[in-house]
C-alpha positions as CSV (number, residue, x, y, z in Angstrom):
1,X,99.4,179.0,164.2
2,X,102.1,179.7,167.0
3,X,104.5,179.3,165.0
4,X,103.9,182.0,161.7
5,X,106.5,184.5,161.9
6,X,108.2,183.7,164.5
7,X,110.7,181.5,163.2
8,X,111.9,185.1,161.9
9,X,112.1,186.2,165.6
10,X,113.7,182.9,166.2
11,X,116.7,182.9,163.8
12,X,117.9,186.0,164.5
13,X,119.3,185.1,167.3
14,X,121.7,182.4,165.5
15,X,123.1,184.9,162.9
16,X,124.2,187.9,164.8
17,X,127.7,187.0,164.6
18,X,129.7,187.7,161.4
19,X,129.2,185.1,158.5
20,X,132.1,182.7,157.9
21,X,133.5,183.9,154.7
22,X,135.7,180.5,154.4
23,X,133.2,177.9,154.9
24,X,131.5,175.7,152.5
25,X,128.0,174.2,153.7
26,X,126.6,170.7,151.8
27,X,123.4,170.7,153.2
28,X,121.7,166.8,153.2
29,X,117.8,167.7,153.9
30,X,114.3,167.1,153.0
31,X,112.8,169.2,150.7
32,X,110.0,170.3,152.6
33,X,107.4,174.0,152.5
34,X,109.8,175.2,154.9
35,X,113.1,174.4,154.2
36,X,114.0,177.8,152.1
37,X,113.5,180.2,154.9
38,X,116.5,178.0,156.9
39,X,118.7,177.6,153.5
40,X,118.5,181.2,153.8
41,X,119.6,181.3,157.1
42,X,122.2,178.9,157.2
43,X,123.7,181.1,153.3
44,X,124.1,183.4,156.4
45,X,126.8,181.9,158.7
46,X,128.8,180.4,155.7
47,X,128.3,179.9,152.2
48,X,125.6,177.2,151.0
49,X,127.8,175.1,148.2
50,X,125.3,172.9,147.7
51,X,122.0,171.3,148.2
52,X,121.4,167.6,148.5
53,X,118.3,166.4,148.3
54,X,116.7,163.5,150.3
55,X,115.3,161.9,147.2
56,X,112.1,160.2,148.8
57,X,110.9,163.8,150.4
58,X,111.1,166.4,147.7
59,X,108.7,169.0,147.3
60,X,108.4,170.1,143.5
61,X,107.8,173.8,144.1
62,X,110.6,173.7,146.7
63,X,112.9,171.8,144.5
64,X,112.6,174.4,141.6
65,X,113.6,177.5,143.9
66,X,116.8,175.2,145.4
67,X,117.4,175.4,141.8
68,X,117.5,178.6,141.4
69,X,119.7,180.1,144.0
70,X,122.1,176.8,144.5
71,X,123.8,173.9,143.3
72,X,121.5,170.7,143.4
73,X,123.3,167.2,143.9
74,X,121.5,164.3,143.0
75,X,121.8,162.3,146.5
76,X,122.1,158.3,146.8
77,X,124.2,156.1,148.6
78,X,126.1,154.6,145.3
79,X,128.4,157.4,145.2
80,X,128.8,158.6,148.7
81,X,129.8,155.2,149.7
82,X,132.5,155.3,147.2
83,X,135.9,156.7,147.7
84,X,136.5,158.6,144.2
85,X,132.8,159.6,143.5
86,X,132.7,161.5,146.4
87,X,135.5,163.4,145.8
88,X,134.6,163.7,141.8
89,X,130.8,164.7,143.6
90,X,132.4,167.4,145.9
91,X,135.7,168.8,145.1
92,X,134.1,170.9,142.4
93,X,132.0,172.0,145.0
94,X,135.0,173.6,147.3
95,X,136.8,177.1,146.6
96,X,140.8,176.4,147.1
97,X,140.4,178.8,150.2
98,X,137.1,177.3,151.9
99,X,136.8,174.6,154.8
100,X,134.0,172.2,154.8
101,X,131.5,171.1,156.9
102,X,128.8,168.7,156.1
103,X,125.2,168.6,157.4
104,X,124.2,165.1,156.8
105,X,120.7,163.2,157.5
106,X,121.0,159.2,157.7
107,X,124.5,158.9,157.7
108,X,125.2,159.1,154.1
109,X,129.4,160.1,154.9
110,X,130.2,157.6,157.1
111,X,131.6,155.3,155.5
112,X,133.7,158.1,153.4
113,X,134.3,160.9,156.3
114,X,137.8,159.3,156.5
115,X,138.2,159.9,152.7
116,X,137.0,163.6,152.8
117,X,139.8,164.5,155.3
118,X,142.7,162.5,153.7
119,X,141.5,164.8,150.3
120,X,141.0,168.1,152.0
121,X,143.1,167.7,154.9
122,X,142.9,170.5,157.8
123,X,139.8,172.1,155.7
124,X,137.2,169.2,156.2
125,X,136.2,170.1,159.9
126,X,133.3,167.9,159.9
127,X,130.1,166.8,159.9
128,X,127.0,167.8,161.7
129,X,124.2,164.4,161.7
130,X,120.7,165.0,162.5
131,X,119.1,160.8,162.8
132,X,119.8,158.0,164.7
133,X,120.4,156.0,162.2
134,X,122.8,158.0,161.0
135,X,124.5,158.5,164.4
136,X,124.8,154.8,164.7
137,X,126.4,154.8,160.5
138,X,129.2,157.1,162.2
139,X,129.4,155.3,165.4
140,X,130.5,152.2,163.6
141,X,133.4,153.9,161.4
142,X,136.6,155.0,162.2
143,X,135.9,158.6,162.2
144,X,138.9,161.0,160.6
145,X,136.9,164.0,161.6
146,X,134.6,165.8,164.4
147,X,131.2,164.5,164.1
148,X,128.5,166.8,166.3
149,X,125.1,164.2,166.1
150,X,122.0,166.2,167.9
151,X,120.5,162.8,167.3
152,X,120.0,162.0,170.8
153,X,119.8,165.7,172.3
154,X,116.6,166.4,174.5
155,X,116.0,168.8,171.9
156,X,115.4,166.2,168.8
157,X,113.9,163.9,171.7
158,X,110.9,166.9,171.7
159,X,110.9,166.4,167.9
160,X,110.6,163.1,168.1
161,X,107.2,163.1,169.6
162,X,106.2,165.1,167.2
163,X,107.2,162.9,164.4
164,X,105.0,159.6,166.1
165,X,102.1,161.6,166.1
166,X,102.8,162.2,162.9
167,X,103.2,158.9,161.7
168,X,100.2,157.6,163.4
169,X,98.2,160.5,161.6
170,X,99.1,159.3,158.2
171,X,98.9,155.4,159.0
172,X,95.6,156.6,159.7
173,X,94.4,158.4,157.2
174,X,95.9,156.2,154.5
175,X,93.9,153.0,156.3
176,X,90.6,155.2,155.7
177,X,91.8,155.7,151.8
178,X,90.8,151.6,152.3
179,X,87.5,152.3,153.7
180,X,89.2,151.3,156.9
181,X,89.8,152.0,160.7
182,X,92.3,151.8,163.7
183,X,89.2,150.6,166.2
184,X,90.0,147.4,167.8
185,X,92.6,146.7,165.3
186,X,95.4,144.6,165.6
187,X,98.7,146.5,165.3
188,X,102.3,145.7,165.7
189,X,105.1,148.1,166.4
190,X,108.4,147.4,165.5
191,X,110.9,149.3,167.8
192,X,110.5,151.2,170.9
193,X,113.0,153.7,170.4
194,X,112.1,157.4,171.3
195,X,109.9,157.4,167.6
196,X,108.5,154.0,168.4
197,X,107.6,155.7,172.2
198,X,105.7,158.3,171.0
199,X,104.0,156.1,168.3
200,X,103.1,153.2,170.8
201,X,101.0,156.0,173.0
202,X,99.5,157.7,170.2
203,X,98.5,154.2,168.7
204,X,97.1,153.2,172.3
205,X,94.5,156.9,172.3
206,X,93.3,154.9,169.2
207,X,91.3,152.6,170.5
208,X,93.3,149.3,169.1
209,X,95.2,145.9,170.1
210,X,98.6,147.2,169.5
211,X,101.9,144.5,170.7
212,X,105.4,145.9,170.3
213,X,108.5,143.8,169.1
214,X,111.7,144.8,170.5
215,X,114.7,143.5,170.9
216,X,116.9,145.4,173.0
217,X,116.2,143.9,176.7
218,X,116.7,147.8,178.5
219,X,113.9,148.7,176.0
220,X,112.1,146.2,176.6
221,X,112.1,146.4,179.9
222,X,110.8,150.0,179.3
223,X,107.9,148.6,176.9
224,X,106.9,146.4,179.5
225,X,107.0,149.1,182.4
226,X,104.4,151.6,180.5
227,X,102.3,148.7,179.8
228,X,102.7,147.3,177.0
229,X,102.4,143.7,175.5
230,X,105.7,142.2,174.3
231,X,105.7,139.8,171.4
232,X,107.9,138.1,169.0
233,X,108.3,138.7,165.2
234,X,106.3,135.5,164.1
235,X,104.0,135.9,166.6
236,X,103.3,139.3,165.7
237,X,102.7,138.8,161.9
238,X,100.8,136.3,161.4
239,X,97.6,138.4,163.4
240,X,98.8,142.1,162.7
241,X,96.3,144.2,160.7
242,X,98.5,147.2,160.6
243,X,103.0,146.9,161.4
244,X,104.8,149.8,162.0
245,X,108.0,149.7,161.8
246,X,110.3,152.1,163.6
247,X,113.8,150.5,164.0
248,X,115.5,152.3,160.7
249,X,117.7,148.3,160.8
250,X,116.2,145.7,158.3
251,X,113.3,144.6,160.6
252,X,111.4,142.6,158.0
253,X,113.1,140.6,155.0
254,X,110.4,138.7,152.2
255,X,110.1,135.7,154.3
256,X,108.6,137.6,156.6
257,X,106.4,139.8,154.1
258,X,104.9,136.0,153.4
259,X,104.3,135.6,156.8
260,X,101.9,138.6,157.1
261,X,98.5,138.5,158.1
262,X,96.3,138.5,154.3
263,X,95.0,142.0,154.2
264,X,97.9,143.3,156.5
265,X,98.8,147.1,156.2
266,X,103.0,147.6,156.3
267,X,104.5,151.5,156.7
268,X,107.5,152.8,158.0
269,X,109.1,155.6,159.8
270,X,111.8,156.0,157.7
271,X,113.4,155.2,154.5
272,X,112.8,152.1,152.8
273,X,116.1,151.1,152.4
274,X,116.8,151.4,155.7
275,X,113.8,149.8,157.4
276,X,113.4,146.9,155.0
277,X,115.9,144.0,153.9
278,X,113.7,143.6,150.7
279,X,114.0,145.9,147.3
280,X,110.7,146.9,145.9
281,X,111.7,147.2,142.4
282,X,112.9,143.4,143.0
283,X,110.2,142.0,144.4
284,X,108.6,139.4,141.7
285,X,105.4,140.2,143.0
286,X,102.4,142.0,140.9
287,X,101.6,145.4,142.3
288,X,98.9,147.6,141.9
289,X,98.6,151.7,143.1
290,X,95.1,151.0,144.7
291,X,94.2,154.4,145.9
292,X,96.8,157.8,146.1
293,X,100.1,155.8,148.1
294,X,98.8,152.8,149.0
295,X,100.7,149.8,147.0
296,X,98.6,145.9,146.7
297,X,101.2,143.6,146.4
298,X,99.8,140.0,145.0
299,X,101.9,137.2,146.7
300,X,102.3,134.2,145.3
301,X,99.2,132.3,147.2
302,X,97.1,135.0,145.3
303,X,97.1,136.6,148.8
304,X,97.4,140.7,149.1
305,X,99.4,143.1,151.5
306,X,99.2,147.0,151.4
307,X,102.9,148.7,151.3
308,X,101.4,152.2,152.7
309,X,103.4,154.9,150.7
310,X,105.4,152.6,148.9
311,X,107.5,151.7,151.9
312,X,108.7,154.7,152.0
313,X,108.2,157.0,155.5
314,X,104.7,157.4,155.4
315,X,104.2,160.9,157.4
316,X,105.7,162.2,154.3
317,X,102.7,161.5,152.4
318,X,101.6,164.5,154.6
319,X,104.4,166.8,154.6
320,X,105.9,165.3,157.7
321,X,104.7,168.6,159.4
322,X,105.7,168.6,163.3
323,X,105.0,172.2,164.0
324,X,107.5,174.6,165.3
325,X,109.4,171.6,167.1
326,X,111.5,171.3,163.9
327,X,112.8,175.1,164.6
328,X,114.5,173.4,167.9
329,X,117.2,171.0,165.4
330,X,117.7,173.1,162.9
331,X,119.0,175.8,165.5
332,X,121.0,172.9,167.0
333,X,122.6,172.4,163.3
334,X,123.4,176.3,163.4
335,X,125.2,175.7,166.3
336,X,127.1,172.9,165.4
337,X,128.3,174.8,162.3
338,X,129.6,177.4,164.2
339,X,131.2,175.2,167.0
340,X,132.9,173.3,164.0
341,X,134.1,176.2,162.7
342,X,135.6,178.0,165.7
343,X,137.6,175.1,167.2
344,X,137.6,171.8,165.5
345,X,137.8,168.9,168.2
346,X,139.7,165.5,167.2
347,X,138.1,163.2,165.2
348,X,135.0,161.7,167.4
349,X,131.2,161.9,167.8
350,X,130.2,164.5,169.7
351,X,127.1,166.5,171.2
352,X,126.4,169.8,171.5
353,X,127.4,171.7,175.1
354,X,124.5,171.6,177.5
355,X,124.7,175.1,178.0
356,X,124.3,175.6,174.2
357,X,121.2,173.4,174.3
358,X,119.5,175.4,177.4
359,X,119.8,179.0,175.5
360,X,118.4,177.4,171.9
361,X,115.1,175.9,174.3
362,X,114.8,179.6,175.6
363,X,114.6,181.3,173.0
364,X,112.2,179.1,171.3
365,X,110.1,179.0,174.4
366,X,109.9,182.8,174.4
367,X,109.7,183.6,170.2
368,X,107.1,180.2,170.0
369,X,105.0,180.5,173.1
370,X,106.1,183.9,175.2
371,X,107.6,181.8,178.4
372,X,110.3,183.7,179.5
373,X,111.0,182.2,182.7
Protein backbone atom coordinates (compact mmCIF):
# COMPACT_ATOMS: atom_id res chain seq x y z
CA UNK A 1 0.00 0.00 0.00
CA UNK A 2 0.75 3.84 -0.60
CA UNK A 3 0.26 4.69 2.36
CA UNK A 4 2.76 2.23 4.83
CA UNK A 5 5.15 4.39 6.31
CA UNK A 6 4.54 7.30 5.07
CA UNK A 7 2.22 8.72 7.47
CA UNK A 8 5.67 8.86 9.46
CA UNK A 9 7.03 11.13 6.55
CA UNK A 10 3.72 12.84 6.78
CA UNK A 11 3.50 13.93 10.48
CA UNK A 12 6.68 15.29 10.76
CA UNK A 13 5.91 18.01 9.26
CA UNK A 14 3.03 19.02 11.92
CA UNK A 15 5.30 18.59 14.97
CA UNK A 16 8.39 20.59 14.20
CA UNK A 17 7.43 23.35 16.27
CA UNK A 18 7.91 23.13 20.14
CA UNK A 19 5.23 21.17 22.04
CA UNK A 20 2.67 23.25 24.06
CA UNK A 21 3.72 22.57 27.56
CA UNK A 22 0.22 24.20 28.91
CA UNK A 23 -2.25 22.46 26.88
CA UNK A 24 -4.63 19.80 27.76
CA UNK A 25 -5.92 17.62 24.65
CA UNK A 26 -9.57 15.44 25.23
CA UNK A 27 -9.36 13.56 22.29
CA UNK A 28 -13.28 12.29 21.12
CA UNK A 29 -12.20 9.44 18.28
CA UNK A 30 -12.85 6.08 17.03
CA UNK A 31 -10.87 3.51 18.14
CA UNK A 32 -9.60 2.27 15.11
CA UNK A 33 -5.80 -0.04 13.92
CA UNK A 34 -4.56 3.31 13.43
CA UNK A 35 -5.48 5.63 15.79
CA UNK A 36 -2.18 5.08 18.22
CA UNK A 37 0.33 6.30 15.79
CA UNK A 38 -1.74 9.94 15.76
CA UNK A 39 -2.40 9.82 19.80
CA UNK A 40 1.21 9.75 19.62
CA UNK A 41 1.46 12.57 17.54
CA UNK A 42 -0.91 14.73 18.82
CA UNK A 43 1.01 13.72 22.96
CA UNK A 44 3.42 15.81 20.78
CA UNK A 45 2.00 19.32 20.36
CA UNK A 46 0.33 19.31 23.89
CA UNK A 47 -0.41 16.86 26.40
CA UNK A 48 -3.05 14.04 25.72
CA UNK A 49 -5.39 14.31 29.12
CA UNK A 50 -7.57 11.96 27.98
CA UNK A 51 -9.11 9.57 25.61
CA UNK A 52 -12.73 9.38 24.78
CA UNK A 53 -13.86 6.76 23.12
CA UNK A 54 -16.59 6.60 20.45
CA UNK A 55 -18.35 3.65 22.08
CA UNK A 56 -19.90 1.99 18.77
CA UNK A 57 -16.20 1.88 17.07
CA UNK A 58 -13.78 0.39 19.53
CA UNK A 59 -11.19 -1.84 18.65
CA UNK A 60 -10.26 -4.23 21.68
CA UNK A 61 -6.57 -4.40 21.01
CA UNK A 62 -6.53 -0.66 20.48
CA UNK A 63 -8.57 -0.01 23.51
CA UNK A 64 -6.16 -1.97 25.82
CA UNK A 65 -2.93 0.13 24.68
CA UNK A 66 -5.19 3.64 25.14
CA UNK A 67 -5.29 2.12 28.46
CA UNK A 68 -2.13 1.88 29.04
CA UNK A 69 -0.45 5.16 28.28
CA UNK A 70 -3.78 7.48 29.04
CA UNK A 71 -6.78 8.27 30.77
CA UNK A 72 -9.93 6.48 29.19
CA UNK A 73 -13.47 8.31 29.62
CA UNK A 74 -16.29 6.35 29.16
CA UNK A 75 -18.09 8.58 26.38
CA UNK A 76 -22.12 9.09 26.08
CA UNK A 77 -24.29 11.96 25.65
CA UNK A 78 -25.98 11.64 29.34
CA UNK A 79 -23.18 13.40 30.91
CA UNK A 80 -21.83 15.66 28.34
CA UNK A 81 -25.23 17.09 27.90
CA UNK A 82 -25.27 17.93 31.43
CA UNK A 83 -23.91 20.98 33.13
CA UNK A 84 -22.25 19.39 36.43
CA UNK A 85 -21.23 15.95 34.94
CA UNK A 86 -19.17 17.53 32.63
CA UNK A 87 -17.29 19.48 34.83
CA UNK A 88 -17.27 16.46 37.58
CA UNK A 89 -16.10 14.31 34.04
CA UNK A 90 -13.25 16.89 33.17
CA UNK A 91 -11.96 19.14 35.85
CA UNK A 92 -10.01 16.25 37.27
CA UNK A 93 -8.76 15.94 34.00
CA UNK A 94 -7.10 19.70 33.85
CA UNK A 95 -3.66 20.73 35.74
CA UNK A 96 -4.38 24.36 37.54
CA UNK A 97 -1.80 25.68 34.86
CA UNK A 98 -3.14 23.98 31.54
CA UNK A 99 -5.68 25.46 28.87
CA UNK A 100 -7.99 23.27 27.08
CA UNK A 101 -8.93 22.33 23.86
CA UNK A 102 -11.37 19.74 22.81
CA UNK A 103 -11.31 17.49 19.76
CA UNK A 104 -14.79 16.39 19.42
CA UNK A 105 -16.58 13.97 16.75
CA UNK A 106 -20.54 14.40 16.57
CA UNK A 107 -20.96 17.28 18.47
CA UNK A 108 -20.95 15.81 21.88
CA UNK A 109 -19.95 19.66 23.70
CA UNK A 110 -22.33 21.70 22.17
CA UNK A 111 -24.78 21.95 24.17
CA UNK A 112 -22.13 22.42 27.30
CA UNK A 113 -19.17 24.46 25.41
CA UNK A 114 -20.86 27.49 27.08
CA UNK A 115 -20.49 25.70 30.54
CA UNK A 116 -16.80 24.69 29.95
CA UNK A 117 -15.73 28.39 29.49
CA UNK A 118 -17.93 29.87 32.42
CA UNK A 119 -15.77 26.91 34.64
CA UNK A 120 -12.38 27.43 33.19
CA UNK A 121 -12.65 30.84 31.92
CA UNK A 122 -9.64 32.23 29.58
CA UNK A 123 -8.20 28.52 29.66
CA UNK A 124 -11.02 26.69 27.55
CA UNK A 125 -9.84 27.90 24.05
CA UNK A 126 -11.93 25.62 22.24
CA UNK A 127 -13.07 22.98 20.40
CA UNK A 128 -11.88 21.49 17.20
CA UNK A 129 -15.23 19.21 15.38
CA UNK A 130 -14.49 16.78 12.75
CA UNK A 131 -18.63 15.70 11.40
CA UNK A 132 -21.32 17.44 10.01
CA UNK A 133 -23.48 16.54 12.36
CA UNK A 134 -21.57 17.83 14.80
CA UNK A 135 -20.92 21.10 13.04
CA UNK A 136 -24.64 21.60 12.69
CA UNK A 137 -24.85 20.48 17.05
CA UNK A 138 -22.53 23.72 17.46
CA UNK A 139 -24.20 25.76 14.85
CA UNK A 140 -27.41 25.69 16.72
CA UNK A 141 -25.91 26.76 20.30
CA UNK A 142 -24.75 29.88 21.51
CA UNK A 143 -21.21 29.27 21.30
CA UNK A 144 -18.94 30.70 24.47
CA UNK A 145 -15.88 29.65 22.68
CA UNK A 146 -13.82 29.27 19.20
CA UNK A 147 -15.10 26.31 17.40
CA UNK A 148 -12.62 25.31 14.22
CA UNK A 149 -15.16 22.45 12.28
CA UNK A 150 -13.03 20.91 9.17
CA UNK A 151 -16.37 19.41 8.61
CA UNK A 152 -16.98 21.04 5.38
CA UNK A 153 -13.22 21.65 4.32
CA UNK A 154 -12.29 20.27 0.70
CA UNK A 155 -10.03 18.20 2.63
CA UNK A 156 -12.84 16.01 4.68
CA UNK A 157 -14.92 16.46 1.26
CA UNK A 158 -11.86 13.90 -0.23
CA UNK A 159 -12.60 11.80 2.89
CA UNK A 160 -15.92 11.72 2.31
CA UNK A 161 -15.75 9.75 -0.82
CA UNK A 162 -13.87 7.58 0.64
CA UNK A 163 -16.26 6.84 3.38
CA UNK A 164 -19.37 6.02 0.56
CA UNK A 165 -17.32 3.59 -0.95
CA UNK A 166 -16.92 2.35 2.05
CA UNK A 167 -20.27 2.12 3.12
CA UNK A 168 -21.48 0.63 -0.06
CA UNK A 169 -18.58 -2.18 0.43
CA UNK A 170 -20.03 -3.29 3.66
CA UNK A 171 -23.83 -2.95 2.63
CA UNK A 172 -22.62 -5.28 0.25
CA UNK A 173 -20.88 -7.75 1.74
CA UNK A 174 -23.26 -7.96 4.72
CA UNK A 175 -26.35 -8.56 1.83
CA UNK A 176 -24.16 -11.66 0.61
CA UNK A 177 -23.85 -12.86 4.50
CA UNK A 178 -27.92 -13.35 3.29
CA UNK A 179 -27.10 -15.23 0.34
CA UNK A 180 -27.87 -12.04 -1.42
CA UNK A 181 -26.99 -9.34 -4.13
CA UNK A 182 -27.12 -5.66 -5.15
CA UNK A 183 -28.12 -6.71 -9.00
CA UNK A 184 -31.16 -5.08 -10.08
CA UNK A 185 -32.06 -4.35 -6.55
CA UNK A 186 -34.23 -1.84 -5.39
CA UNK A 187 -32.37 0.61 -3.14
CA UNK A 188 -33.19 3.86 -1.48
CA UNK A 189 -30.88 6.56 -0.29
CA UNK A 190 -31.65 8.67 2.30
CA UNK A 191 -29.65 12.00 1.94
CA UNK A 192 -27.57 13.43 -0.75
CA UNK A 193 -25.19 15.16 1.27
CA UNK A 194 -21.44 14.84 0.24
CA UNK A 195 -21.54 11.01 2.02
CA UNK A 196 -24.88 10.31 0.33
CA UNK A 197 -23.02 11.78 -3.17
CA UNK A 198 -20.41 9.38 -3.12
CA UNK A 199 -22.74 6.59 -2.02
CA UNK A 200 -25.42 7.25 -4.78
CA UNK A 201 -22.51 6.73 -7.58
CA UNK A 202 -20.92 3.84 -6.03
CA UNK A 203 -24.49 2.27 -5.62
CA UNK A 204 -25.32 3.21 -9.37
CA UNK A 205 -21.58 1.02 -10.64
CA UNK A 206 -23.67 -1.72 -8.87
CA UNK A 207 -25.90 -2.55 -11.21
CA UNK A 208 -29.32 -1.67 -9.11
CA UNK A 209 -32.61 0.54 -9.13
CA UNK A 210 -31.45 2.90 -6.58
CA UNK A 211 -34.10 6.38 -5.88
CA UNK A 212 -32.85 9.01 -3.45
CA UNK A 213 -35.03 10.92 -0.76
CA UNK A 214 -34.00 14.36 -0.06
CA UNK A 215 -35.36 17.00 1.24
CA UNK A 216 -33.35 19.97 0.89
CA UNK A 217 -34.67 21.61 -2.63
CA UNK A 218 -30.71 22.91 -3.60
CA UNK A 219 -29.84 19.21 -3.07
CA UNK A 220 -32.32 18.12 -4.76
CA UNK A 221 -31.87 20.01 -7.45
CA UNK A 222 -28.32 18.45 -7.49
CA UNK A 223 -29.75 14.83 -7.28
CA UNK A 224 -31.82 15.49 -10.15
CA UNK A 225 -28.95 17.16 -12.32
CA UNK A 226 -26.53 13.94 -12.00
CA UNK A 227 -29.38 11.81 -12.88
CA UNK A 228 -30.95 10.59 -10.38
CA UNK A 229 -34.63 9.56 -9.56
CA UNK A 230 -36.32 11.57 -6.74
CA UNK A 231 -38.86 9.98 -4.52
CA UNK A 232 -40.78 10.52 -1.40
CA UNK A 233 -40.32 8.57 1.99
CA UNK A 234 -43.56 6.41 1.56
CA UNK A 235 -43.02 5.95 -1.78
CA UNK A 236 -39.65 4.73 -1.25
CA UNK A 237 -40.34 2.15 1.50
CA UNK A 238 -42.85 0.32 0.69
CA UNK A 239 -40.52 -1.15 -2.66
CA UNK A 240 -36.96 -0.70 -1.22
CA UNK A 241 -34.92 -3.87 -0.88
CA UNK A 242 -32.01 -2.16 0.62
CA UNK A 243 -32.34 1.95 2.48
CA UNK A 244 -29.43 3.66 3.25
CA UNK A 245 -29.59 6.23 5.27
CA UNK A 246 -27.10 9.07 5.23
CA UNK A 247 -28.76 12.28 6.80
CA UNK A 248 -27.20 11.75 10.60
CA UNK A 249 -31.21 13.65 11.44
CA UNK A 250 -33.94 11.04 12.47
CA UNK A 251 -34.82 10.01 8.91
CA UNK A 252 -36.90 6.97 9.90
CA UNK A 253 -39.12 6.71 13.13
CA UNK A 254 -41.15 2.96 13.79
CA UNK A 255 -44.04 3.95 11.74
CA UNK A 256 -41.93 3.98 9.12
CA UNK A 257 -39.83 0.64 10.06
CA UNK A 258 -43.71 -0.82 9.56
CA UNK A 259 -43.91 0.65 6.39
CA UNK A 260 -40.78 -1.24 4.98
CA UNK A 261 -40.82 -3.51 2.20
CA UNK A 262 -40.92 -7.47 4.05
CA UNK A 263 -37.43 -8.62 3.58
CA UNK A 264 -36.12 -4.94 3.41
CA UNK A 265 -32.28 -4.45 4.45
CA UNK A 266 -31.94 -0.95 6.79
CA UNK A 267 -28.02 0.43 7.47
CA UNK A 268 -26.74 3.60 8.25
CA UNK A 269 -23.78 5.86 7.80
CA UNK A 270 -23.62 6.95 11.11
CA UNK A 271 -24.63 6.40 14.59
CA UNK A 272 -27.77 5.04 15.49
CA UNK A 273 -28.88 7.56 17.62
CA UNK A 274 -28.41 9.92 15.31
CA UNK A 275 -29.82 8.52 12.11
CA UNK A 276 -32.82 6.86 13.73
CA UNK A 277 -35.89 8.30 15.87
CA UNK A 278 -36.46 4.67 17.17
CA UNK A 279 -34.31 2.93 20.29
CA UNK A 280 -33.37 -0.53 19.68
CA UNK A 281 -33.29 -1.77 23.05
CA UNK A 282 -37.07 -0.37 23.03
CA UNK A 283 -38.28 -1.75 20.30
CA UNK A 284 -41.03 -4.52 21.44
CA UNK A 285 -40.13 -6.47 18.56
CA UNK A 286 -38.41 -10.13 18.71
CA UNK A 287 -34.87 -10.07 17.35
CA UNK A 288 -32.62 -12.55 16.18
CA UNK A 289 -28.47 -12.16 15.36
CA UNK A 290 -29.02 -14.08 11.95
CA UNK A 291 -25.58 -14.23 10.70
CA UNK A 292 -22.17 -12.08 12.21
CA UNK A 293 -24.08 -8.14 12.32
CA UNK A 294 -27.07 -8.72 10.65
CA UNK A 295 -30.16 -8.23 13.24
CA UNK A 296 -34.02 -10.03 12.05
CA UNK A 297 -36.40 -8.02 13.61
CA UNK A 298 -40.04 -9.95 13.78
CA UNK A 299 -42.84 -7.19 13.41
CA UNK A 300 -45.91 -7.63 14.58
CA UNK A 301 -47.66 -8.99 11.13
CA UNK A 302 -45.03 -11.82 11.68
CA UNK A 303 -43.23 -9.93 8.90
CA UNK A 304 -39.11 -9.54 9.02
CA UNK A 305 -36.64 -6.58 8.38
CA UNK A 306 -32.72 -6.85 8.58
CA UNK A 307 -31.08 -3.90 10.89
CA UNK A 308 -27.45 -4.38 9.09
CA UNK A 309 -24.90 -3.97 12.06
CA UNK A 310 -27.38 -3.31 14.42
CA UNK A 311 -28.16 0.18 13.18
CA UNK A 312 -25.11 1.14 13.96
CA UNK A 313 -22.66 2.73 10.93
CA UNK A 314 -22.17 -0.25 9.00
CA UNK A 315 -18.57 0.38 7.29
CA UNK A 316 -17.48 -0.16 10.73
CA UNK A 317 -18.21 -3.70 10.57
CA UNK A 318 -15.08 -3.38 8.38
CA UNK A 319 -12.87 -1.18 10.07
CA UNK A 320 -14.16 1.91 8.28
CA UNK A 321 -10.80 1.80 6.38
CA UNK A 322 -10.54 4.83 3.80
CA UNK A 323 -6.92 4.62 3.07
CA UNK A 324 -4.52 7.40 3.52
CA UNK A 325 -7.40 10.06 2.96
CA UNK A 326 -7.98 9.89 6.77
CA UNK A 327 -4.19 11.30 7.09
CA UNK A 328 -5.67 14.62 5.32
CA UNK A 329 -8.31 15.50 8.79
CA UNK A 330 -6.31 14.43 11.21
CA UNK A 331 -3.53 16.98 9.97
CA UNK A 332 -6.33 19.48 9.78
CA UNK A 333 -7.13 18.64 13.64
CA UNK A 334 -3.22 19.34 14.30
CA UNK A 335 -3.69 22.41 12.85
CA UNK A 336 -6.55 23.58 14.52
CA UNK A 337 -4.83 22.74 17.85
CA UNK A 338 -2.17 24.88 17.19
CA UNK A 339 -4.27 27.77 15.65
CA UNK A 340 -6.39 27.55 18.99
CA UNK A 341 -3.56 27.70 20.90
CA UNK A 342 -1.60 30.66 19.40
CA UNK A 343 -4.45 33.15 19.11
CA UNK A 344 -7.87 32.30 20.37
CA UNK A 345 -10.54 34.00 18.06
CA UNK A 346 -14.05 35.14 19.78
CA UNK A 347 -16.41 32.64 20.32
CA UNK A 348 -17.82 31.37 16.75
CA UNK A 349 -17.51 28.51 14.26
CA UNK A 350 -14.74 28.69 12.28
CA UNK A 351 -12.61 27.02 9.35
CA UNK A 352 -9.33 26.49 8.96
CA UNK A 353 -7.23 29.36 6.70
CA UNK A 354 -7.13 28.40 3.03
CA UNK A 355 -3.57 28.72 2.95
CA UNK A 356 -3.29 26.23 5.84
CA UNK A 357 -5.48 23.76 3.91
CA UNK A 358 -3.26 24.12 0.43
CA UNK A 359 0.29 23.27 2.42
CA UNK A 360 -1.51 20.08 4.49
CA UNK A 361 -2.84 18.71 0.52
CA UNK A 362 0.91 19.12 -0.49
CA UNK A 363 2.52 17.47 1.68
CA UNK A 364 0.28 14.53 1.56
CA UNK A 365 0.41 14.64 -2.24
CA UNK A 366 4.14 14.34 -2.07
CA UNK A 367 4.74 11.81 1.22
CA UNK A 368 1.37 9.64 -0.25
CA UNK A 369 1.91 9.62 -3.98
CA UNK A 370 5.34 11.71 -4.90
CA UNK A 371 3.40 14.78 -6.71
CA UNK A 372 5.39 17.60 -6.04
CA UNK A 373 4.03 20.00 -8.29
Amino acid sequence: MRSQGSEHLFFRHFIEQQRLEDLCILLVTHLLPDRPHFIQVLDQVGRVGAILPKPKSVHGPTLAWVQQHYPVLPLNRHWTNDPEGVIAQIAPLVQPHERLIILDIGGYFARTQAILSEHFGDRFIGVVEMTENGHQRYEQEPLAAPVISVARSPLKQAEDIQIGLSVVYSAESLARTLRRTFNVCQATLFGYGKVGRSIARELRCRNLHLELVETDALRQVEALSHGFKLVSKQEALGRAELVICSTGNGSLDLADLLALRPGAMLASVTSADDEFAFCLSQLPWPSEEVCPHVLALTRPDGSTIFLLNRGEAINFVHGAVIGEYVYLVLAEIIEGVRQLARQTPEPGLFELPQATMNAIARHWLADFHGVTQ
